[in-house]
N, C-alpha and C positions, 0 to 999 in steps of 0.2 A: 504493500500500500504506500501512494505518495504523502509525504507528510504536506498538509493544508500549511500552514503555520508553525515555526520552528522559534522559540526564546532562546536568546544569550544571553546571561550574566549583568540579569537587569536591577536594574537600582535604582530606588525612588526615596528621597528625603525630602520629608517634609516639618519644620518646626527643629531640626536638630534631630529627628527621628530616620531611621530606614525604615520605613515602609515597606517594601521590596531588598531584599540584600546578597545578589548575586543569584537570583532566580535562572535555573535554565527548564526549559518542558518544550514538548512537541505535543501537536495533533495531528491524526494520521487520517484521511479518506479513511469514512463508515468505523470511526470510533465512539464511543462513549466514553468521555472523563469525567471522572466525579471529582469536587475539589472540596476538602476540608479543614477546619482550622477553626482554632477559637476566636472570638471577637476583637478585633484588633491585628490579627495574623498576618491580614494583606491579601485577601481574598477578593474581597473589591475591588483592591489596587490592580492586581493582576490580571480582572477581567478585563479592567477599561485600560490597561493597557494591548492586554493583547486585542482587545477591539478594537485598537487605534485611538483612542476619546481622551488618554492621558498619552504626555510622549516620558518616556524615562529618561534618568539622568544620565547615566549610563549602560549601557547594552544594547541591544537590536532585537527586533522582530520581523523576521522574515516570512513571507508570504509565497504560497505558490503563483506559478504564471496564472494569472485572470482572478486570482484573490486579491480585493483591492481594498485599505481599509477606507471609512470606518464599516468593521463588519455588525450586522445587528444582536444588539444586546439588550437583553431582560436588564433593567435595574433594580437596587431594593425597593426601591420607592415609585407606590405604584401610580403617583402622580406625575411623578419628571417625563416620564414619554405621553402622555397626552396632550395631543394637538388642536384636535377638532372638532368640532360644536353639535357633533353626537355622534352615538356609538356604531351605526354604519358609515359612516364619514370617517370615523377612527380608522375603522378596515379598511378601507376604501383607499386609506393615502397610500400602502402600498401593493395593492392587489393588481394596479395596470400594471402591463409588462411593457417595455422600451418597445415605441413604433404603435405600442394600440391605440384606437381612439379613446377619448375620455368617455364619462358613463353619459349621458344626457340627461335631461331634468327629471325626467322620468325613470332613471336608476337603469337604465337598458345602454348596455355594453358589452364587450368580450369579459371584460372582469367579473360582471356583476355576478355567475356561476361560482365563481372565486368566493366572494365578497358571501354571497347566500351562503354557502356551507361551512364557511367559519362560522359566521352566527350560531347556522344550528348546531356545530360540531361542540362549541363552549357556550353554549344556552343560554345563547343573548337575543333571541330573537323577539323576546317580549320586553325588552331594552334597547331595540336597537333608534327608535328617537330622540333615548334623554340623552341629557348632556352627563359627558362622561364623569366630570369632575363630580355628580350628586351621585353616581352610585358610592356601594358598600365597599369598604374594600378587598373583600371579595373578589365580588363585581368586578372592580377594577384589573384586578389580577388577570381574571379569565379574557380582560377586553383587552391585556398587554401582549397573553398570549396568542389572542386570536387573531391580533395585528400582525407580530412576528410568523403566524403560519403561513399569510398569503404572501409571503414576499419565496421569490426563488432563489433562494441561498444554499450554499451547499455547507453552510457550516452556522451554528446557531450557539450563543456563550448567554447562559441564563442565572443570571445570581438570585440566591432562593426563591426560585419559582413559585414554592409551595405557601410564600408567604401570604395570613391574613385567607387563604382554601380551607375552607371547613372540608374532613375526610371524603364525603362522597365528591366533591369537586374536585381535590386533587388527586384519586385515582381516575376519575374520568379525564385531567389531563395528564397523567402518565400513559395511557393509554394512546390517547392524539400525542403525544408526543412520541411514542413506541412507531407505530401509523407513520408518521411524517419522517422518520428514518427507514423505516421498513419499502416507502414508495419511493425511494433511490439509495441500493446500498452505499454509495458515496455518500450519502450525509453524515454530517458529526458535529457530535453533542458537545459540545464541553459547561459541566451542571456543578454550581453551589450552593449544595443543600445540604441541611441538617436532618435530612430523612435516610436513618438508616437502611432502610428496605434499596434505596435504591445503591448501594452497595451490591446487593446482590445481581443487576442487570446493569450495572456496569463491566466496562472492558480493564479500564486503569484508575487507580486512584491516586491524587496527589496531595498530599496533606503538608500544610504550611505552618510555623510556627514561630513567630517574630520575626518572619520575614524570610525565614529559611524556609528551604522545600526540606522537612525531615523524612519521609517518604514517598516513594513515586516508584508503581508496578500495578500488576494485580491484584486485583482489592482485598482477597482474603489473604494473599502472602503481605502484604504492607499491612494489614489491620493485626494480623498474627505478630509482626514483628514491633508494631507500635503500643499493643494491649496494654498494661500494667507500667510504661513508663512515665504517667502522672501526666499526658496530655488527656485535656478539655474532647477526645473523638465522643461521635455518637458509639453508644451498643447495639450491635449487629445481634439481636437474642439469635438468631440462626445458626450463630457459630460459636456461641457459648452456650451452656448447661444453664438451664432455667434458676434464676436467681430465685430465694425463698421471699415473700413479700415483705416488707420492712411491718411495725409492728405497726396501728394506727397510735397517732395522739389523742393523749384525754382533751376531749372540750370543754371548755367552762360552760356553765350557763349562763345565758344571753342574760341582760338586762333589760331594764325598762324601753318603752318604745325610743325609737329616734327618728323614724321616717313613718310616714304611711303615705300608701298614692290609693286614691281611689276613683278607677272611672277612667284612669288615661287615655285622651284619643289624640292620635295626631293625624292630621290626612297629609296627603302627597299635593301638593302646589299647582300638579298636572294631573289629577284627578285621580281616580279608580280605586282599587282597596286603600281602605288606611292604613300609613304604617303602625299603627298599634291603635286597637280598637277595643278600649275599653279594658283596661289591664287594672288590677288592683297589687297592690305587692307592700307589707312592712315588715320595718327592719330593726331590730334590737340592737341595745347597747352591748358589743363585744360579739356581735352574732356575723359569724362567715357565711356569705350567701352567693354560688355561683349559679349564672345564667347563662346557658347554653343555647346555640339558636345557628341555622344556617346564613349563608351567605345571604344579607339582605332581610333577612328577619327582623330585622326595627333593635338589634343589641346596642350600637352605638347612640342612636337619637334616645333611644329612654336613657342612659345612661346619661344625657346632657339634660333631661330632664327631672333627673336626680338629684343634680349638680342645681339645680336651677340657674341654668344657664339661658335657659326659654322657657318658653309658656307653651302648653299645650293645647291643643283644638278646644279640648274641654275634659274635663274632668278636674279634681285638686289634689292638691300636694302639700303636706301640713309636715315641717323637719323642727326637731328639738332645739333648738338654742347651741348645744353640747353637739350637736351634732355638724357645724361648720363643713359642709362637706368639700370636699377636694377630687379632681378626674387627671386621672394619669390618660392621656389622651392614647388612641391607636398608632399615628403616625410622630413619634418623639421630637425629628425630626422638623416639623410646622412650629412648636412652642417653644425652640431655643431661640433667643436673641439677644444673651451675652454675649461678650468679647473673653471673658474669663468663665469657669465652669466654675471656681468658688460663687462667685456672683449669680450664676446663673439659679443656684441653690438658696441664695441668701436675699435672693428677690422677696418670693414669700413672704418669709416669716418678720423680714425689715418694714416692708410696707402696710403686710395685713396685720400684724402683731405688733410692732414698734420693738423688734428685739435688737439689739446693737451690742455692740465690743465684743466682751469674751460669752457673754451667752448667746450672741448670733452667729460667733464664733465655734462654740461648741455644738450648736445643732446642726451647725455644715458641715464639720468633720464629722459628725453622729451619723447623720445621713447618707454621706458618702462613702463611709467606710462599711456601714451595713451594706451596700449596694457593689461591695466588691472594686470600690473604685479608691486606694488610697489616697489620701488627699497631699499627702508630700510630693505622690506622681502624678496625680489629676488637677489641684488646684487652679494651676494657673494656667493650664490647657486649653485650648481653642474647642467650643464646642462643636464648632463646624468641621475640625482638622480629626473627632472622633471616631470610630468605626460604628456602623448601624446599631450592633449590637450595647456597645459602650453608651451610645444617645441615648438606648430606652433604660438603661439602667442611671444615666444621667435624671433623663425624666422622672421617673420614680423616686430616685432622691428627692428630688426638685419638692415633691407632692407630700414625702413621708414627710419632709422636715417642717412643713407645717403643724405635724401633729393632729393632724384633723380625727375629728370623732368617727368621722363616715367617710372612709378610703373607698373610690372608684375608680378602677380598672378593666382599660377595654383591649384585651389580650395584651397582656403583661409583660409574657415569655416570648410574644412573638420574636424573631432576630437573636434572641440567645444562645449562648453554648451551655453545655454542661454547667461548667463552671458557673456561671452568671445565674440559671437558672438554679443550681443548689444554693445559691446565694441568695435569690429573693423568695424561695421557699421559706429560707430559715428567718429572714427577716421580718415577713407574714406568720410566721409560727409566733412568734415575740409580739409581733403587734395588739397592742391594748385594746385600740379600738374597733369599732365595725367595718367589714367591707365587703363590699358587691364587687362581684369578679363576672364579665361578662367575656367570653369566646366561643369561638365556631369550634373550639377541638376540648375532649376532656382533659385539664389540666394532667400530666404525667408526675405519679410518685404523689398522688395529694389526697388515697386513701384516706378518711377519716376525716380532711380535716375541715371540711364542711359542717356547717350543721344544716342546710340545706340546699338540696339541687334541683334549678327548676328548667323546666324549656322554653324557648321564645317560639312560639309557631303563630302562624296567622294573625299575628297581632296580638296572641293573648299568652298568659304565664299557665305552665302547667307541672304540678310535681313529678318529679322521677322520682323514682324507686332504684334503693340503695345500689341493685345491680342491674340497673339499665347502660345500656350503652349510648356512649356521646353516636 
């Protein structure tokens, strides 16, 4: 097989950091690579390098004849590639092929064939008028991928695709993605994701670690040789011996109320179902309450209406005093806008609390360092120069160090590693107060520590049962 794209000895500093620190990797015609590493690794750096979109400081990328960059790429963030003023218009910018006509007003072209069965292939066709920027992020995801489908490329670089896909969506796009290699064995994958499954249908894995490539082979000879030496990898259960389940934690018993909502409706701007139609839900002092819900399920808007951050169609909303609430948003990413990542933390609690010197001092290291982020190395860090993963744990600092009575969280863990995530498991284990935890995927390793789990469907809440599945 000809190699698409070949790395040398690439180097990327940024801040006095390496990013990248003598990177070398190929991809070869009709490969699958998997790429992993914990937050901060240089995972990102290395895609939007090798997709032409960052140049390095030093080293080269080289390309086969008729690979020309920039090559297209999946980003984390499911907003940066959206263009166009709705979601078949999305598809649409790259589905003509060089020399066809455009579509006409009427959506009739050579493409539009193209353009149709992406929609239906990621099940947007009953979205394909809104504007892209109000779907879920979800939504978003599947409209990133559905873009990148129709384009003819022989080679495709996706940084966690999976992110912000509730389960059933992301094996339906492993699947389109299986499909869109399989209809020209010359296509090749190069994937960073934190789903161990896909270990198993990959060809090579390369796993990065402060910038180094500390393995790079076959996935089960490099995971073999990588296991046990205290990197942040996913577990492959396939190729280890079923772990015994950890014990659950004892719960305390909830407190007096803090929230109630009764009656929530909110309608959609463009008409048709509402996204939450008539929902009731309350929440006690110290009481853990996760809400599970698919793609577009109304998890994020009620959660801002938790937060009272809007007003709802109709229904009310009555919060304790005590209960201050706080929303670790989805996308971390959108809420920074320090220069300093101390500061970024120490917004909060200076403005809505009047804390200063050494005690708004001690709740930004208190914060940050629960969050896995030390503050001797994080402080005075660029929150923009962070990696995805580091942002949402920045974020979550940012919210815990307020203290608030009533912590809301709309997928937490997304973008994390190991690491990160045993880190705000343990920091929610410790946490005094209440919190609503809403996601499309059942939290991993969190046995127990609910005192309740409900679902988001049609607009309305509904209990699960201890052993129902996400």
């Amino acid at each position: 097989m000809s190699a698409l794209l070949a790395a040398r000895g690439l180097v990327v500093e940024r801040g006095g950091r390496r990013l990248l620190d003598g990177v070398d990797c190929a991809l070869r015609a009709g490969e699958h690579w998997l790429v992993w590493g914990a937050n901060g690794a240089g995972k990102t750096t290395l895609a939007r390098v090798l997709a032409g979109f960052l140049a390095p400081d030093t080293g080269r990328v080289e390309y086969a004849a008729g690979l020309e960059p920039p090559l297209p790429l999946l980003v984390a963030d499911p907003d940066a590639q959206l263009a166009a003023a709705s979601v078949r218009d999305e598809v649409a910018l790259g589905a003509r092929r060089p020399g066809e006509p455009r579509l006409d007003r009427a959506g009739r072209g050579p493409a539009a064939a193209r353009i149709a069965a992406a929609l239906a292939d990621y099940r947007l066709e009953p979205l394909a008028a809104r504007n892209p920027h109000a779907l879920s992020g979800g939504e978003k995801r599947r409209l990133n991928l559905a873009a990148l489908s129709v384009l003819e490329a022989p080679l495709l670089i996706l940084d966690e695709p999976e992110l912000h896909l509730d389960p059933p969506s992301w094996r339906d796009c492993c699947a389109l993605m299986a499909a869109w290699r399989a209809a020209d064995p010359q296509r090749a994958l190069l994937e960073i994701s934190r789903d161990p499954e896909r270990a198993l249908v990959a060809d090579g894995l390369l796993v990065l670690h402060e910038g180094r490539v500390v393995g790079a082979g076959a996935p089960r000879e490099v995971y073999a040789a990588l296991r046990g030496r205290g990197l942040p990898i996913p577990r492959v259960a396939a190729w280890e011996p079923l772990a015994a389940p950890a014990p659950a934690p004892a719960l305390l018993e909830p407190g007096a109320p803090l929230l109630r909502a009764e009656g929530l409706r909110l309608a959609r701007p463009s008409g048709g179902p509402p996204v939450l139609g008539g929902l009731d839900l309350s929440v006690a002092a110290g009481e853990r309450v996760l809400i599970l819900g698919e793609n577009g399920s109304g998890k994020s808007a009620l959660l801002v209406l938790l937060a009272d951050l809007a007003d709802p169609t109709s229904g009310r909303l009555w919060l304790d005093a005590a209960a201050a609430p706080a929303l670790a948003f989805q996308e971390p990413e959108r809420v920074c806008f320090a220069e300093r990542v101390e500061d970024e933390v120490a917004f909060g609690p200076r403005r809505r609390q009047g804390l200063a010197g050494a005690a708004l001092a001690a709740r930004v290291e208190g914060a940050l360092a629960a969050m896995g982020l030390p503050p001797a190395e994080f402080a005075a860090r660029d929150p923009f120069q962070l990696s995805a993963g580091e942002q949402r744990r920045l974020a979550l600092a940012s919210v815990m160090a307020l203290s608030p009575g009533l912590l809301l969280l709309d997928e937490p863990g997304a973008g994390l590693d190991a690491e990160g995530w045993a880190q705000l498991m343990a920091a929610l284990a410790a946490w005094p107060g209440a919190l609503v935890w809403a996601d499309c995927r059942q939290p991993a390793g969190a046995a127990g520590f609910f005192h309740r789990r409900l679902r988001l469907e049609a607009g309305r809440l509904g209990e699960l049962s201890a052993d129902a599945e996400a």
